[in-house]
Backbone as JSON Lines, residues from 0, in Angstrom:
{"i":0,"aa":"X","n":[0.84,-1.19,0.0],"ca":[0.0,0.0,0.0],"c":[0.88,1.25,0.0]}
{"i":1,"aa":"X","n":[-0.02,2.1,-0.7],"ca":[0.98,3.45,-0.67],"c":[0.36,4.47,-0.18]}
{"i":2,"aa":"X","n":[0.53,5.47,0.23],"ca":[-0.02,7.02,0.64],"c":[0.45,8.37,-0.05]}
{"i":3,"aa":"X","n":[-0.51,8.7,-0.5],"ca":[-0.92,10.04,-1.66],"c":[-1.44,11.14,-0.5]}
{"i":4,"aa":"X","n":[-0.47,12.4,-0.43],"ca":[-1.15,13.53,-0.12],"c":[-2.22,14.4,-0.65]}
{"i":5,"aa":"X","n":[-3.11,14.32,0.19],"ca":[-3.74,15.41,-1.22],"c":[-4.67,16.38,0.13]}
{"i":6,"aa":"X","n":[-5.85,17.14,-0.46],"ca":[-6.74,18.01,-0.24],"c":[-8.09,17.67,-0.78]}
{"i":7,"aa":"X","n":[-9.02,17.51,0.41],"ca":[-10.38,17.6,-0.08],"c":[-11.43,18.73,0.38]}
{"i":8,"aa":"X","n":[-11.42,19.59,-1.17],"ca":[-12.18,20.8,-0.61],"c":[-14.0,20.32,-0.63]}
{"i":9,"aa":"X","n":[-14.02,20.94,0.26],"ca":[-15.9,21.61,-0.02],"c":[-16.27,22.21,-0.32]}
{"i":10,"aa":"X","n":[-17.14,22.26,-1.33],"ca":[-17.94,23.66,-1.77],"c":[-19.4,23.82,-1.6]}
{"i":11,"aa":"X","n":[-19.86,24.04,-0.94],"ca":[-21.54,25.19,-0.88],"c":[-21.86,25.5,-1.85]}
{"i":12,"aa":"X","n":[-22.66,24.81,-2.98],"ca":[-23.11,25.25,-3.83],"c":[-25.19,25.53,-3.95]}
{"i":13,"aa":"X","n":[-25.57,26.65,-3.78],"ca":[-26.98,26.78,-3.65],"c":[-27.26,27.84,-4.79]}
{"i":14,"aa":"X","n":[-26.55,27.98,-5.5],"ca":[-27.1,29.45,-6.6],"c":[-26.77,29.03,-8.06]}
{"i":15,"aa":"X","n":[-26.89,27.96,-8.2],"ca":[-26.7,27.31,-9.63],"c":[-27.92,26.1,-9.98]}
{"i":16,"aa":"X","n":[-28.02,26.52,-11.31],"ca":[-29.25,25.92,-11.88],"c":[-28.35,24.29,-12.34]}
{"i":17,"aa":"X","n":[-29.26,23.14,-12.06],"ca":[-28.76,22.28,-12.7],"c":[-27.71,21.95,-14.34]}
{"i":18,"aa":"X","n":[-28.17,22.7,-15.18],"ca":[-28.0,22.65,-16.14],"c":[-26.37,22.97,-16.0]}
{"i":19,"aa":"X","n":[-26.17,24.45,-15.3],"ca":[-24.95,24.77,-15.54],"c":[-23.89,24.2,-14.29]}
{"i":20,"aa":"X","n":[-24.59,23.07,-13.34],"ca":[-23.73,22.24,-12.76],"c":[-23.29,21.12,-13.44]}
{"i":21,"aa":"X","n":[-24.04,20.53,-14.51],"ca":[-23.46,19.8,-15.29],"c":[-22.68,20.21,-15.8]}
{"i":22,"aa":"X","n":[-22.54,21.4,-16.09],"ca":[-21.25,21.99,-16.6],"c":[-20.24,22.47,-16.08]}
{"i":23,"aa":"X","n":[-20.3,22.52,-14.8],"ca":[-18.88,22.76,-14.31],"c":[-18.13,21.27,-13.32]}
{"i":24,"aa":"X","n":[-19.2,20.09,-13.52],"ca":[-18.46,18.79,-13.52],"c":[-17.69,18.77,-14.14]}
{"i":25,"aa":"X","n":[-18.01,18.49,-15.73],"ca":[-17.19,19.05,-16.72],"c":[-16.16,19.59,-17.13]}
{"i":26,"aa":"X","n":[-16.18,20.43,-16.48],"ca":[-15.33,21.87,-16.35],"c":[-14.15,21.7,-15.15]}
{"i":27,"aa":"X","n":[-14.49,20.77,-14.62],"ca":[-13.31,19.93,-13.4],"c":[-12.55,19.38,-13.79]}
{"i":28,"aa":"X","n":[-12.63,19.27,-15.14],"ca":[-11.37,17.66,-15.89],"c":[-10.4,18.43,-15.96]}
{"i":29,"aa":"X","n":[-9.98,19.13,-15.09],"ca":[-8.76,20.08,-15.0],"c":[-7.69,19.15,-14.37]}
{"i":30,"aa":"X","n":[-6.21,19.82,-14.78],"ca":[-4.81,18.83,-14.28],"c":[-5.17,19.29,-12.53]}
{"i":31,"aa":"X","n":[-4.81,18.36,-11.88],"ca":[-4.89,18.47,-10.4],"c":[-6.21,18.44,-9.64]}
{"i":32,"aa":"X","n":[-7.14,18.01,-10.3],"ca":[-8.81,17.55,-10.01],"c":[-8.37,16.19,-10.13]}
{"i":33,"aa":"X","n":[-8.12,15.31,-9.08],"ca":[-8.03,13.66,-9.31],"c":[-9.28,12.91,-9.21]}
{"i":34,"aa":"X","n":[-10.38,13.71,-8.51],"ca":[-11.89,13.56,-8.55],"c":[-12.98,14.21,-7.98]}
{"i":35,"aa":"X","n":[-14.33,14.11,-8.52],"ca":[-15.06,15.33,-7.89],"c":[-16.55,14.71,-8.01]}
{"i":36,"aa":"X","n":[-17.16,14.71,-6.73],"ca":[-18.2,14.12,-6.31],"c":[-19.46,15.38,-6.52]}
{"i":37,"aa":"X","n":[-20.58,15.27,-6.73],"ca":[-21.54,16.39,-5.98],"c":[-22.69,15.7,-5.43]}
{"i":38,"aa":"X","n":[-23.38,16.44,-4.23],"ca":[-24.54,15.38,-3.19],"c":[-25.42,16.66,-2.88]}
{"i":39,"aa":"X","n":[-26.18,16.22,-3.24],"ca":[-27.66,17.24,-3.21],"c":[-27.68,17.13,-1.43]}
{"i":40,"aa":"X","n":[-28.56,18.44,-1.22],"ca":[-28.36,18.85,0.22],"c":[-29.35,19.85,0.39]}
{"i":41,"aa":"X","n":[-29.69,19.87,1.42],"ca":[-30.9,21.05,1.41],"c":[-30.07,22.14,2.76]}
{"i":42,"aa":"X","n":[-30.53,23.24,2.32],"ca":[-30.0,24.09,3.15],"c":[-30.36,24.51,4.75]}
{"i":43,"aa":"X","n":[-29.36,25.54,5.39],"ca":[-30.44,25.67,6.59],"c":[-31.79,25.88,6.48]}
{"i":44,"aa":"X","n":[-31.68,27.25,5.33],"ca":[-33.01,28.07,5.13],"c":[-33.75,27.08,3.77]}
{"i":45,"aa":"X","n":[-33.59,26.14,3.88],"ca":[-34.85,24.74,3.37],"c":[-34.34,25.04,1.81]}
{"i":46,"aa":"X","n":[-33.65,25.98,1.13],"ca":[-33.13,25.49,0.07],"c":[-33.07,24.25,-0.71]}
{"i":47,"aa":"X","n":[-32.77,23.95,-2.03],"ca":[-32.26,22.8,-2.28],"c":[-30.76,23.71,-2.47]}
{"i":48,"aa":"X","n":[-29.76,22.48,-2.57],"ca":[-28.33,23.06,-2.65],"c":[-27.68,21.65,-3.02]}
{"i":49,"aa":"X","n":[-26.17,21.98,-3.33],"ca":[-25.37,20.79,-3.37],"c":[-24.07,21.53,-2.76]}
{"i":50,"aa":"X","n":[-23.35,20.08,-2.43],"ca":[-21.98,20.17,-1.87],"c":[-21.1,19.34,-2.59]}
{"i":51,"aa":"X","n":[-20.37,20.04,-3.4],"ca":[-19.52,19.34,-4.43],"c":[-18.42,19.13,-3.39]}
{"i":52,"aa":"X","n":[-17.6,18.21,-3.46],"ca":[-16.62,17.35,-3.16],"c":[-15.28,17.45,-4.44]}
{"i":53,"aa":"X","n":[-14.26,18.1,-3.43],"ca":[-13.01,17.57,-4.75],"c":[-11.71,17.34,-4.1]}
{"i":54,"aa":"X","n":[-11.32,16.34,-4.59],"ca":[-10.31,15.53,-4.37],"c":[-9.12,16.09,-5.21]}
{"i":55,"aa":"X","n":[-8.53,17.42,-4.35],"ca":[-6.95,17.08,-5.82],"c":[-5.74,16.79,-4.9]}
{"i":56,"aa":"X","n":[-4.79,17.42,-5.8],"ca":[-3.56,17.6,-5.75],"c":[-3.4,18.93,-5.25]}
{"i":57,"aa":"X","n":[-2.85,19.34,-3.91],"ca":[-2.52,20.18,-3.42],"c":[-1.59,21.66,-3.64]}
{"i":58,"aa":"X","n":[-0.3,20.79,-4.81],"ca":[0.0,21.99,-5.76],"c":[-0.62,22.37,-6.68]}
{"i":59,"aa":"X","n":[-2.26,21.96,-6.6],"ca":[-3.65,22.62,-8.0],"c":[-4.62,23.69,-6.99]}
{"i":60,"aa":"X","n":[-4.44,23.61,-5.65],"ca":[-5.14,24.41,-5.12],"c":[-5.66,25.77,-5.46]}
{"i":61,"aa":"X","n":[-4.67,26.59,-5.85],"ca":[-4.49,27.68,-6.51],"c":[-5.29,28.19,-7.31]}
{"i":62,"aa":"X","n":[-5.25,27.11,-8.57],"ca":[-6.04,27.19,-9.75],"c":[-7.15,26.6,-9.71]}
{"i":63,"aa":"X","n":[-7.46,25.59,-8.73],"ca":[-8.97,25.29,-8.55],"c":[-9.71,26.36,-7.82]}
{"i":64,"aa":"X","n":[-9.38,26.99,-6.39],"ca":[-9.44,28.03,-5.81],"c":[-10.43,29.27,-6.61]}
{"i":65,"aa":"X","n":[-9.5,29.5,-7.83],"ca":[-9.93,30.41,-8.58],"c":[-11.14,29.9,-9.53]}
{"i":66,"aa":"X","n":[-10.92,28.96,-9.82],"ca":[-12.07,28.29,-10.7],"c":[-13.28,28.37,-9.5]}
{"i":67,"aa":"X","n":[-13.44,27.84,-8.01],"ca":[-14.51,28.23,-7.43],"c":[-14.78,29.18,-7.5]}
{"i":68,"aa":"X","n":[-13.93,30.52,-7.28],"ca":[-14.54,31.42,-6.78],"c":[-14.86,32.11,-8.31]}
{"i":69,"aa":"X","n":[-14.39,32.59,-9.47],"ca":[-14.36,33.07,-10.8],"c":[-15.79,32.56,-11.84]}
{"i":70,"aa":"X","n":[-15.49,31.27,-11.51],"ca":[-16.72,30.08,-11.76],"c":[-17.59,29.34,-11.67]}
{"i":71,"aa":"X","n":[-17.69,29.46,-10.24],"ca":[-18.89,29.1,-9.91],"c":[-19.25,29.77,-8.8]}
{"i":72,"aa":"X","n":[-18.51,31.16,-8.5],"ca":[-19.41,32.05,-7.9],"c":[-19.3,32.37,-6.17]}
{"i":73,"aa":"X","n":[-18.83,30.74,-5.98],"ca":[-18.42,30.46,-4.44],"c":[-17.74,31.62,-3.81]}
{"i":74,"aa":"X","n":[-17.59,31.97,-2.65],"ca":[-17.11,33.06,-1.73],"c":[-15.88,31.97,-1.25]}
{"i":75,"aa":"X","n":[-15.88,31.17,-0.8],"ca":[-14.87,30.09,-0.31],"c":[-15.16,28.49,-0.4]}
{"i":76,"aa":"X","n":[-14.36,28.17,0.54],"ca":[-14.69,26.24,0.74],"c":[-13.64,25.96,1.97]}
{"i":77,"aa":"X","n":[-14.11,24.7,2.08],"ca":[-13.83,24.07,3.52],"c":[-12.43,23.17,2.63]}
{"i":78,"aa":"X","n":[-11.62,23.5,3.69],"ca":[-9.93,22.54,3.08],"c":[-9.73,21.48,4.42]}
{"i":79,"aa":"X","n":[-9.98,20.18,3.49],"ca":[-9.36,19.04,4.43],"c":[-8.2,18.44,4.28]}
{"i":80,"aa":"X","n":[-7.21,18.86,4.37],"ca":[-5.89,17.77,4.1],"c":[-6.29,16.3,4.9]}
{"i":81,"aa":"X","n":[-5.71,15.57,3.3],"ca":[-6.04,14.28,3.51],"c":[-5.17,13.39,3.32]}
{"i":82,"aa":"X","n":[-4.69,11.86,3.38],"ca":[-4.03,10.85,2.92],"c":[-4.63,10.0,1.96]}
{"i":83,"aa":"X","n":[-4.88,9.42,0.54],"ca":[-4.96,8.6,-0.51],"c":[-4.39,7.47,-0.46]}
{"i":84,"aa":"X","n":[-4.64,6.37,0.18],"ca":[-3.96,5.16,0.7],"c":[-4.74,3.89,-0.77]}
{"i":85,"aa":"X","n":[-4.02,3.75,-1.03],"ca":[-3.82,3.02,-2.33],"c":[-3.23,1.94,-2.81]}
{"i":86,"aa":"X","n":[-3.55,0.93,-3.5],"ca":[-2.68,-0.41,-3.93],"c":[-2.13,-0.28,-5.16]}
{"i":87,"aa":"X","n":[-1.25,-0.13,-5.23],"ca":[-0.51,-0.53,-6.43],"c":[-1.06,-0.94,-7.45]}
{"i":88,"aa":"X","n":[-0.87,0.03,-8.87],"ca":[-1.7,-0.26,-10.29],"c":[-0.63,-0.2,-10.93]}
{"i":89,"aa":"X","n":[-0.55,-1.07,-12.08],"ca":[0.51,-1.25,-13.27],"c":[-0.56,-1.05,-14.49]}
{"i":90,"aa":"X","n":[-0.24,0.33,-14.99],"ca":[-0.84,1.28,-16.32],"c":[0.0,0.24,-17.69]}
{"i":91,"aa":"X","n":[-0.75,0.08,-18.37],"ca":[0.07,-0.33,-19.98],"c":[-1.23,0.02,-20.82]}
{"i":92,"aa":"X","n":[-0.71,-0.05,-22.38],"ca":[-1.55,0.4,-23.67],"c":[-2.2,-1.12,-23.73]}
{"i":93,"aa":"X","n":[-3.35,-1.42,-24.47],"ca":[-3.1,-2.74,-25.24],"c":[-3.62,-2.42,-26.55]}
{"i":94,"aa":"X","n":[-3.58,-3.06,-27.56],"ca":[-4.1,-3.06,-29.07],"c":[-5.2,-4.04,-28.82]}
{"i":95,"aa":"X","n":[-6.37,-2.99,-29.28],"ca":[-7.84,-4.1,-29.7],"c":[-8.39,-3.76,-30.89]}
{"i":96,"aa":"X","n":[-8.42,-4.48,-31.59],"ca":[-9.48,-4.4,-32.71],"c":[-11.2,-5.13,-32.97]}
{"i":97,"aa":"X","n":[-12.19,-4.01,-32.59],"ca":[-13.33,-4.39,-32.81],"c":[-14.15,-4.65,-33.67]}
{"i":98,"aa":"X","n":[-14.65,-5.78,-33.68],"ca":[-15.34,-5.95,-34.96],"c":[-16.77,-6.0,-35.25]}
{"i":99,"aa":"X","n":[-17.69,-6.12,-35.68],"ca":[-19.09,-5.49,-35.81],"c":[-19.4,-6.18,-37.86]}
{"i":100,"aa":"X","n":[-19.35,-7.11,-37.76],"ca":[-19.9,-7.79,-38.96],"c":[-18.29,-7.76,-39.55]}
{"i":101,"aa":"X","n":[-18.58,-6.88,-41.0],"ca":[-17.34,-6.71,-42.07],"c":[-16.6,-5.41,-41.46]}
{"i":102,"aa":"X","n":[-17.09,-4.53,-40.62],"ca":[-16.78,-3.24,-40.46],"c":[-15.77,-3.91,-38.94]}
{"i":103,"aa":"X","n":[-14.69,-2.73,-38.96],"ca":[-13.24,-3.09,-38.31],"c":[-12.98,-1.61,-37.38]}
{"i":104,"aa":"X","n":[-12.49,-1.44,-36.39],"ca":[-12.19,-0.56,-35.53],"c":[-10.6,-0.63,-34.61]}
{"i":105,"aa":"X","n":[-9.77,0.04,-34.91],"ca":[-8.5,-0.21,-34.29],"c":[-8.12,0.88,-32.95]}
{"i":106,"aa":"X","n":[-7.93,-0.13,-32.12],"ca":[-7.66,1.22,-30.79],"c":[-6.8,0.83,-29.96]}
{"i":107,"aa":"X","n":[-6.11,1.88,-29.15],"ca":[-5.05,1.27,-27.96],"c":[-6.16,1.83,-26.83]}
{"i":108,"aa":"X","n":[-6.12,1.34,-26.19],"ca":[-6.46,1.34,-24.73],"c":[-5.92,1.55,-23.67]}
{"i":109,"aa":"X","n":[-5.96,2.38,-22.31],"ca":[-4.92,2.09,-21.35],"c":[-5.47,1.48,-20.2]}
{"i":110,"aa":"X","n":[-4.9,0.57,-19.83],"ca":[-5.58,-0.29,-18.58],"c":[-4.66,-0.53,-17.44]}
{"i":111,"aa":"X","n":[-5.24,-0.63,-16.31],"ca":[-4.63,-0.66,-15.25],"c":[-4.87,-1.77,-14.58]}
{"i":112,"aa":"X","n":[-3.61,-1.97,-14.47],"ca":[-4.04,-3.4,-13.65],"c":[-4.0,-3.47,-12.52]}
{"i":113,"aa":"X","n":[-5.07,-3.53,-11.6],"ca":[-4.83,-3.15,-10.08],"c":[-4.72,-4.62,-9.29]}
{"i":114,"aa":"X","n":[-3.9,-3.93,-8.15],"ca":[-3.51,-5.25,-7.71],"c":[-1.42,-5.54,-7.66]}
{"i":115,"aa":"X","n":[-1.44,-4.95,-9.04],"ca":[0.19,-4.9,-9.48],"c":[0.47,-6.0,-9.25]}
{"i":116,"aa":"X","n":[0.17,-7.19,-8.94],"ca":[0.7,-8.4,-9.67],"c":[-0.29,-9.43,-10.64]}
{"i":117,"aa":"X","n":[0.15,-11.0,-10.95],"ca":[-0.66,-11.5,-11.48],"c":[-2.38,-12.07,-10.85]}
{"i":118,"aa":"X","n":[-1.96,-12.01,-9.22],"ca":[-3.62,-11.71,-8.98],"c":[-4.56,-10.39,-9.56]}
{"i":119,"aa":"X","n":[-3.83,-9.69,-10.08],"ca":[-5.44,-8.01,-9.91],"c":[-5.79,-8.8,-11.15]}
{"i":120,"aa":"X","n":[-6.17,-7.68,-11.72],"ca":[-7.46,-7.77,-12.79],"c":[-7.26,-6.0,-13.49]}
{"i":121,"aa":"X","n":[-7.44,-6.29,-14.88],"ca":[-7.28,-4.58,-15.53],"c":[-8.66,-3.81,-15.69]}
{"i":122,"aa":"X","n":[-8.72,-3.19,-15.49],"ca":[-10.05,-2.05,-15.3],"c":[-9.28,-0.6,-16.64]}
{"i":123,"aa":"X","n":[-10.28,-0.57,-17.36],"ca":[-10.34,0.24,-18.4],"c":[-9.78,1.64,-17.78]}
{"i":124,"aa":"X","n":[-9.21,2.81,-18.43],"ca":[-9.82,3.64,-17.91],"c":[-10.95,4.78,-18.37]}
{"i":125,"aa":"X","n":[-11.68,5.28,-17.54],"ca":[-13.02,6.16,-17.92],"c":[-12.97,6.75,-19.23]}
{"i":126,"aa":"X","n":[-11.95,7.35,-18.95],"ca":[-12.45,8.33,-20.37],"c":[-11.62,8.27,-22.11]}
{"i":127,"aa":"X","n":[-10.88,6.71,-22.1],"ca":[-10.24,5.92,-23.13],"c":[-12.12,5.07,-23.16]}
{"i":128,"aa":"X","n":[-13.28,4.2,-22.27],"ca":[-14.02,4.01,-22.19],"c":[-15.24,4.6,-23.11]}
{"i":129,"aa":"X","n":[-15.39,6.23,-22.51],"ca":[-16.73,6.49,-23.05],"c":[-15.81,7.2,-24.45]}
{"i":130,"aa":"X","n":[-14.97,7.37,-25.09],"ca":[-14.28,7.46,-26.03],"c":[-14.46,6.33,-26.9]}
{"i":131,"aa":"X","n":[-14.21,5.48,-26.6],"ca":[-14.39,4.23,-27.42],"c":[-16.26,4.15,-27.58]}
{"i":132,"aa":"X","n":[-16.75,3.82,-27.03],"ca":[-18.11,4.4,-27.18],"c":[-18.52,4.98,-28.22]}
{"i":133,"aa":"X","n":[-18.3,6.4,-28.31],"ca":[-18.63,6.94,-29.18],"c":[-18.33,6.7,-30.31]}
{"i":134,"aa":"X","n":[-16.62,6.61,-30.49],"ca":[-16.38,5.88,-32.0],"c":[-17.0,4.63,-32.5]}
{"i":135,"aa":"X","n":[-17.15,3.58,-31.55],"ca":[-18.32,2.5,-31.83],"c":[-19.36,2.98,-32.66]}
{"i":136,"aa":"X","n":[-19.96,3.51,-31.89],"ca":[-21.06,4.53,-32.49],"c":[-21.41,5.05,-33.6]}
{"i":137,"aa":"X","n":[-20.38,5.85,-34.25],"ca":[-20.08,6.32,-35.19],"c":[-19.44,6.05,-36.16]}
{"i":138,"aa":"X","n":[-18.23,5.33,-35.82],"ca":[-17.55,4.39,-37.25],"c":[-18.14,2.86,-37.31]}
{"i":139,"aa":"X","n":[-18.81,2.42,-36.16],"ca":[-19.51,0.88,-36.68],"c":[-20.39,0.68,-36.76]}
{"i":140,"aa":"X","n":[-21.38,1.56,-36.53],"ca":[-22.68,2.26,-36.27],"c":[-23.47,1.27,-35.06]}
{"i":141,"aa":"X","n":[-23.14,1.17,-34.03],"ca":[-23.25,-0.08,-33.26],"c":[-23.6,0.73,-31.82]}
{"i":142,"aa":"X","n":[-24.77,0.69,-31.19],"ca":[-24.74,1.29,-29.81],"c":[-24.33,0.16,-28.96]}
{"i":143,"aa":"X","n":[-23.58,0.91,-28.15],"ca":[-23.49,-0.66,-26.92],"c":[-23.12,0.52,-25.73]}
{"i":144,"aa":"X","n":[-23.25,-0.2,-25.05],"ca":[-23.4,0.45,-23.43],"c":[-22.07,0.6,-22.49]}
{"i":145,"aa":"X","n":[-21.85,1.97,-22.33],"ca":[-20.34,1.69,-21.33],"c":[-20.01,0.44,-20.56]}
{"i":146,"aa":"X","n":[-21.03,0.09,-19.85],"ca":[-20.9,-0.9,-19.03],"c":[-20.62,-2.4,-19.82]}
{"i":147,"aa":"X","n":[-21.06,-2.62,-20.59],"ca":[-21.23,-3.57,-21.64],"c":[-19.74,-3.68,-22.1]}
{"i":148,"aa":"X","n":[-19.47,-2.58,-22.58],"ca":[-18.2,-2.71,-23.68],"c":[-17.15,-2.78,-22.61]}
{"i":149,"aa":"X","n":[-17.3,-2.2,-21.14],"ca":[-16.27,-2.66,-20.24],"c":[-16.02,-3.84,-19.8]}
{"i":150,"aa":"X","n":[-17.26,-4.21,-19.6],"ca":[-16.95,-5.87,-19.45],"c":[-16.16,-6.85,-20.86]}
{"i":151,"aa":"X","n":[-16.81,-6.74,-21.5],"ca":[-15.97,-7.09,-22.83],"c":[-14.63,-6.64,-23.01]}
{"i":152,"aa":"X","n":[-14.02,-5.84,-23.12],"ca":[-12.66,-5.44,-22.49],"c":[-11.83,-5.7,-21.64]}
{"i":153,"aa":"X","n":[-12.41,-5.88,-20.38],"ca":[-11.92,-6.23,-19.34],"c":[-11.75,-7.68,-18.65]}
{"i":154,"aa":"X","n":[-12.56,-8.27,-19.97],"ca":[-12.44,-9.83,-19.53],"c":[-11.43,-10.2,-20.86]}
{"i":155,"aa":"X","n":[-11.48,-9.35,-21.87],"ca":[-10.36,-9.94,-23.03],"c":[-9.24,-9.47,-22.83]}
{"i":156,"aa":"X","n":[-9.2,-8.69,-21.46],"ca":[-7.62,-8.26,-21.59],"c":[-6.87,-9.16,-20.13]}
{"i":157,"aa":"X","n":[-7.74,-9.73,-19.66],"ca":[-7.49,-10.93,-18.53],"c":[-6.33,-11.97,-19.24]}
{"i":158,"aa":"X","n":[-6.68,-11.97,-20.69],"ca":[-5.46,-13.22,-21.25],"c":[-4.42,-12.68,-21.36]}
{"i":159,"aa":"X","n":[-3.07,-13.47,-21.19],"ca":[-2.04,-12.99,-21.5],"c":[-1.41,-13.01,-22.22]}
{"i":160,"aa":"X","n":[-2.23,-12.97,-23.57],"ca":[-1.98,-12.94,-24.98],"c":[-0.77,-11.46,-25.59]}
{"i":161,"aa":"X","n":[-0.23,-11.79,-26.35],"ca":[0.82,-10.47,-26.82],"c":[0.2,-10.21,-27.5]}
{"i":162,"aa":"X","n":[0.32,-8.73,-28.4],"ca":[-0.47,-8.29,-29.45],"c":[-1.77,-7.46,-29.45]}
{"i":163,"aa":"X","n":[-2.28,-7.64,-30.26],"ca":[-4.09,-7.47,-30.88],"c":[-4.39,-8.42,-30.09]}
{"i":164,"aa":"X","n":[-5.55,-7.79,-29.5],"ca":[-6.82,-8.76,-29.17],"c":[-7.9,-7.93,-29.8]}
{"i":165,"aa":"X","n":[-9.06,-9.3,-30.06],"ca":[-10.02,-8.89,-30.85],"c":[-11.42,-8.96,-29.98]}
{"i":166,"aa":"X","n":[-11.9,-8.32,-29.96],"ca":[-13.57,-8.46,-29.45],"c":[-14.62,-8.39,-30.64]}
{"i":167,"aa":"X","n":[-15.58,-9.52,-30.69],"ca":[-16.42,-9.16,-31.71],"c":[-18.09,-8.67,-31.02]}
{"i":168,"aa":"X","n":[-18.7,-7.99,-31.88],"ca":[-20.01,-7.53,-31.46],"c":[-21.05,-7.78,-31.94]}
């Protein structure tokens, strides 16, 4: 196990319309945002409200800081220094090629294999995921479901095959 310093701020959020909180989730995929939660909450004064949650990197404070207050309006937030206690992941590319009848799709992937030895298991990551997705979508004309295409992935990359691996659909 390892230990990651980091910071988990709070933010008070009660003066934003849904719409444009979806957009500043969004708007979090910033370097030093390692993750960011939001939990509906009702206020003292019976409000509805939320309390976004973010998990960074402590030398991003700065620039998230400003993104609350510039961007979403916030006056401040609550700072928790925290510890990130963690198991060991071994990151690599793999080559898959998907197939969907005659029509062909070529992609690297990055997967992590958590666990770091030959017990874990590789878990996609998110946004190589809903990426692939969409190109599905669009170059094979094929809907399939994040969840779906992760499992399919994540059980063909269990072999310890060299190379291309292929998934068909």
């Amino acid at each position: 196990m390892e230990k990651k310093e980091g910071l988990l701020l709070l933010v008070q959020v009660d003066h934003i319309s849904a719409e444009d909180l979806a957009w500043v989730m969004d708007a979090l995929s910033i370097p030093g945002v390692r993750n960011r939660n939001l939990l509906p909450t009702i206020t003292k004064k019976g409000r509805v409200g939320h309390l976004l949650l973010l998990d960074i990197d402590p030398a991003a404070e700065t620039d998230v800081a400003r993104f609350i207050v510039e961007t979403i309006g916030s006056y401040g937030y609550h700072r928790i220094p925290t510890g990130h206690v963690f198991h060991r992941t071994i990151s690599q590319r793999k080559e898959f090629r998907i197939r969907k009848g005659e029509k062909e799709l070529a992609c690297s992937i990055c997967l992590k294999k958590r666990g770091g030895d030959e017990t874990g298991y590789f878990a996609i990551e998110s946004d190589d995921l809903f990426s692939l997705v969409r190109r599905i979508r669009d170059e094979l004309g094929c809907a399939l479901s994040p969840m779906e295409l992760r499992r399919k992935i994540e059980e063909t990359a269990k072999s310890a095959r060299v190379g291309v691996q292929y998934i068909e659909l």
